[in-house]
N, C-alpha and C positions, 0 to 999 in steps of 0.2 A: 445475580446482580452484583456489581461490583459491593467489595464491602461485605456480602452477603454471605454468612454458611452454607447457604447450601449451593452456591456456584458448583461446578458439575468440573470435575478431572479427565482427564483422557480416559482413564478406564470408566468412570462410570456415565460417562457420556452414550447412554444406555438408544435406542431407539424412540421411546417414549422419554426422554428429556430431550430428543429433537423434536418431537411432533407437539410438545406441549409450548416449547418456543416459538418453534415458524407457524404454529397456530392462526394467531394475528392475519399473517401476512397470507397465509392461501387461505384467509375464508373470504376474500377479496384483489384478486392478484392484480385486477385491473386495476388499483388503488394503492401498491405495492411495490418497494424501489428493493433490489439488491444490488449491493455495492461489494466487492472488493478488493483487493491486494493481489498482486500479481505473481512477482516473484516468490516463493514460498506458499505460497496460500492455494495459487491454480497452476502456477507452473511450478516443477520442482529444481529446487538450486542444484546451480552445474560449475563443474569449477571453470568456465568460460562461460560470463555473462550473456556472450553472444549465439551460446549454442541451446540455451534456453527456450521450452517449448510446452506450450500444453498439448496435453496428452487428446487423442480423438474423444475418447469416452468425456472428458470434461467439457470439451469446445462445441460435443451436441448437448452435451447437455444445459451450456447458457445459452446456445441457437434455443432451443425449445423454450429457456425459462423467457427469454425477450420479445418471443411470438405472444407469451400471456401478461407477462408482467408490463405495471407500467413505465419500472424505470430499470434498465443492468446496464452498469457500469463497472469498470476499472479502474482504480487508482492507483497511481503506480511512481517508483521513484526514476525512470526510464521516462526518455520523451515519450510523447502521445502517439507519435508515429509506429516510433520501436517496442509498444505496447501493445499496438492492434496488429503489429507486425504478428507477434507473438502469439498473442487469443487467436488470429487468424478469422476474425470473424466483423464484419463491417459496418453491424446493425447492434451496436454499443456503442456507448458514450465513455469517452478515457479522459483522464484527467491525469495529465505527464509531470513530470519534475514536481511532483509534490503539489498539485494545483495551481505552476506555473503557469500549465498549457491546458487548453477545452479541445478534443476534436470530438464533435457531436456525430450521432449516428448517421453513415452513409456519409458525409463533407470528407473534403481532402484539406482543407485547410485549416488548420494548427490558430487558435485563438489563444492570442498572451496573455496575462492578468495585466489591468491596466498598472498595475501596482510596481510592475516590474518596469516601466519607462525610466531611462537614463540610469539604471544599476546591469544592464544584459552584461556586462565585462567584469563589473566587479571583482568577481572570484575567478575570472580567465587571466585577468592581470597578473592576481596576487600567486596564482601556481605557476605560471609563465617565470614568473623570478624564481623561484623552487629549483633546487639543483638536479638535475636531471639525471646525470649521473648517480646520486647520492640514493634517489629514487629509483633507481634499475636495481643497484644492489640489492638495495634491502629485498627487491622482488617485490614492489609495489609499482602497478600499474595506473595508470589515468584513464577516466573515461569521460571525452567531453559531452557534457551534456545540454549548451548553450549557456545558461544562467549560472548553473551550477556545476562543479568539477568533482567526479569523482573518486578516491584513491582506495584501490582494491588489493587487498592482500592474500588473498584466498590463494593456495598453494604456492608460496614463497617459499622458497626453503627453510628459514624462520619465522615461522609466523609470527611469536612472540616478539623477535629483534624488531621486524616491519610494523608492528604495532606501537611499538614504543616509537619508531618515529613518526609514527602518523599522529601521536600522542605530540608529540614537539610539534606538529607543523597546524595543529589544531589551537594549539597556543596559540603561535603566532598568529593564524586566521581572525583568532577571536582581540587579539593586541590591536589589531589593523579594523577592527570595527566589521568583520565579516561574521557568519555566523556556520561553527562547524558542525555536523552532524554527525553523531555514529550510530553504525548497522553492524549488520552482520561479518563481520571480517571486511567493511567497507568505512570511509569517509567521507563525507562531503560536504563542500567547503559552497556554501551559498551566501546569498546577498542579504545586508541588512535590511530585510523586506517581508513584511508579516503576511506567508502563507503558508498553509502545511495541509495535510490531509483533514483536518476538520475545516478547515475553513472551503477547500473543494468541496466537500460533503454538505455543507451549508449552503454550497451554488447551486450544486446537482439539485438538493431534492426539489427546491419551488420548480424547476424547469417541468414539472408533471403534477396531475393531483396527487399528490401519494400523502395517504395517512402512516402508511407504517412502512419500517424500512430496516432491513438488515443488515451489515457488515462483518464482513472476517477476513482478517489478515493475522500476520505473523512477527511484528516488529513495531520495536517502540511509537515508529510514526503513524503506525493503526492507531496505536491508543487513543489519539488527536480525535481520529475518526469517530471508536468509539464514547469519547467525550461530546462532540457535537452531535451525535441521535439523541444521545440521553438530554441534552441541553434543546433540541429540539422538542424533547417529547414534555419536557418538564415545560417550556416554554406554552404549551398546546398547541405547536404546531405538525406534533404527529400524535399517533393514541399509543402507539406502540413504538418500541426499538428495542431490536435483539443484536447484542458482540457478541463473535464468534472467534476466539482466541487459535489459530493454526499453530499447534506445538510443536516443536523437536528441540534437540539438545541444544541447539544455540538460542532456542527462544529468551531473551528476554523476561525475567519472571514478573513484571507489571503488567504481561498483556494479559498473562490466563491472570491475572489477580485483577486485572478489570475487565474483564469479559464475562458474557454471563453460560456460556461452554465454552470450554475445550474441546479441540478435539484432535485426535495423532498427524500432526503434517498434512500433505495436500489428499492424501488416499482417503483421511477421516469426512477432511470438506467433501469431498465427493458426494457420501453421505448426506451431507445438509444438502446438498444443489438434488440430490436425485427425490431426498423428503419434498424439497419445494416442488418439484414438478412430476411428483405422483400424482 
C-alpha cells in the first residue's frame, strides 16, 4: 500500500505477492475492471513515438482477460484512436489525452469531455507562437494531439540542452494560464481544464458492475489513477483496488512509492496480466 513497509520492489515482486494482490479481482472477474497505461506499461518506449507497439504475447493476453473480465481498458496520454491503433484490439475501452477522449469498446467514434468545450485550441495557440526554428534545434519535436500539444525530446542530440528549454517554454505555458505537464523525456502543454487519469478512471469504473479494479502504469499521471481506486475504495464504492507501479530507469520515484507492486517495465506487467488470466 502506499505509505506501507512492506510495498513489494522489483526484485521482490515474488509470484505469491502477485497472486496475493489480484486475489480480490479473479475470485470474481465478472465483477472486475483492469485498467492501464499504455506507453511503458504494455507497449515498450521507442525512440519514435509512432513506431510504438505491443507485443502479440500481451495483446492475446488482454483479448483473453476482456472475454472474462468485466471492464479492460486503456489510458493513455495519446488520442483514443492512436491508442487502439496501438493495443490493436477493438473490444477495450481507451481513454485518450489524459481522459480528454472515451472510445468505448467496438464504437468508432471518439467522445470529448464535456469539460473541454470552448478551450480545444488553447494550447494549439499558445505553441503556434513558439519559435519553430528555436524548437528544431534544440531537437524537440511536437506532437499534435488536439487539446493538448506535445514536445518530445527523446534523442535530440542534447537531451539536457532540449530539456532546459522545454523548461523555459513550461514557464511560459503556465504564465499564460495553460497547464504544463512533464513525462518522460516529454511535455505537454494542456488547457486549463480539470481532467487527468484519475478522473477518466472515476468514469470508467461506474460504466460496469465492478467491485474491484486494478491499474498499472509507469508515469507520474498513473499516480492520478492510482489515487482515484484508492479514493474509490475508501469511498465503498469498490472492496478492493490494487497499483501496479511499471519500473525502469526513467520511472518517476512516486509511482513505485504509491503503488502497492513493482514490477521491471512492461516484461514484469506481463506477469500480472498472465496471473489475471490463469
Amino acid at each position: 500500500m502506499a505509505g506501507d513497509t512492506t510495498a513489494m520492489s522489483p526484485a521482490a515482486a515474488d509470484e505469491s505477492d502477485i497472486e496475493r494482490l489480484l486475489a480480490p479481482l479473479r475470485e470474481d472477474p465478472g465483477r472486475s475492471a483492469i485498467l492501464t497505461d499504455v506507453d511503458g506499461t504494455i507497449a515498450p518506449i521507442t525512440l519514435d513515438p509512432r513506431e510504438a507497439e505491443v507485443p502479440a504475447r500481451t495483446r492475446d493476453l488482454l483479448r483473453a482477460l476482456a472475454a472474462r473480465y468485466a471492464l479492460v481498458g486503456c489510458l493513455s496520454g495519446r488520442r483514443a484512436l492512436d491508442a487502439r491503433r496501438i493495443v490493436g484490439l477493438d473490444g477495450l475501452a481507451y481513454s485518450g489525452n489524459h481522459g480528454f477522449e472515451l472510445l468505448l469498446p467496438g464504437e468508432d467514434e471518439v467522445r470529448p469531455d464535456p469539460s473541454l468545450d470552448g478551450h480545444e485550441g488553447d494550447a494549439p495557440r499558445f505553441v503556434a507562437e513558439l519559435d519553430p526554428g528555436e524548437l528544431e534545434r534544440a531537437g524537440i519535436r511536437t506532437e499534435d494531439k488536439g487539446a493538448i500539444i506535445a514536445l518530445h525530446w527523446r534523442g535530440a542530440e542534447n537531451e539536457g540542452a532540449a530539456e532546459s528549454l522545454a523548461h523555459e517554454v513550461a514557464s511560459e505555458a503556465e504564465w499564460q494560464g495553460l497547464v504544463p505537464h512533464r513525462g518522460r523525456k516529454v511535455l505537454e502543454i494542456r488547457p486549463n481544464v480539470a481532467v487527468n487519469k484519475g478522473i477518466a478512471v472515476a468514469a470508467l469504473i461506474p460504466a460496469r458492475p465492478v467491485d474491484a479494479a486494478l491499474y498499472g502504469g509507469d508515469d507520474r499521471t498513473d499516480v492520478d489513477a492510482f489515487t482515484a481506486l484508492r479514493t474509490l475504495r475508501d469511498d465503498g464504492q469498490l472492496s478492493a483496488a490494487a497499483c501496479v507501479a511499471v519500473a525502469s530507469e526513467e520511472s518517476p520515484p512516486e509511482v513505485s512509492g504509491e503503488a502497492d507492486l513493482t514490477v521491471p517495465g512492461p516484461e514484469g506487467f506481463v506477469r500480472v496480466l498472465e496471473a489475471l488470466a490463469a
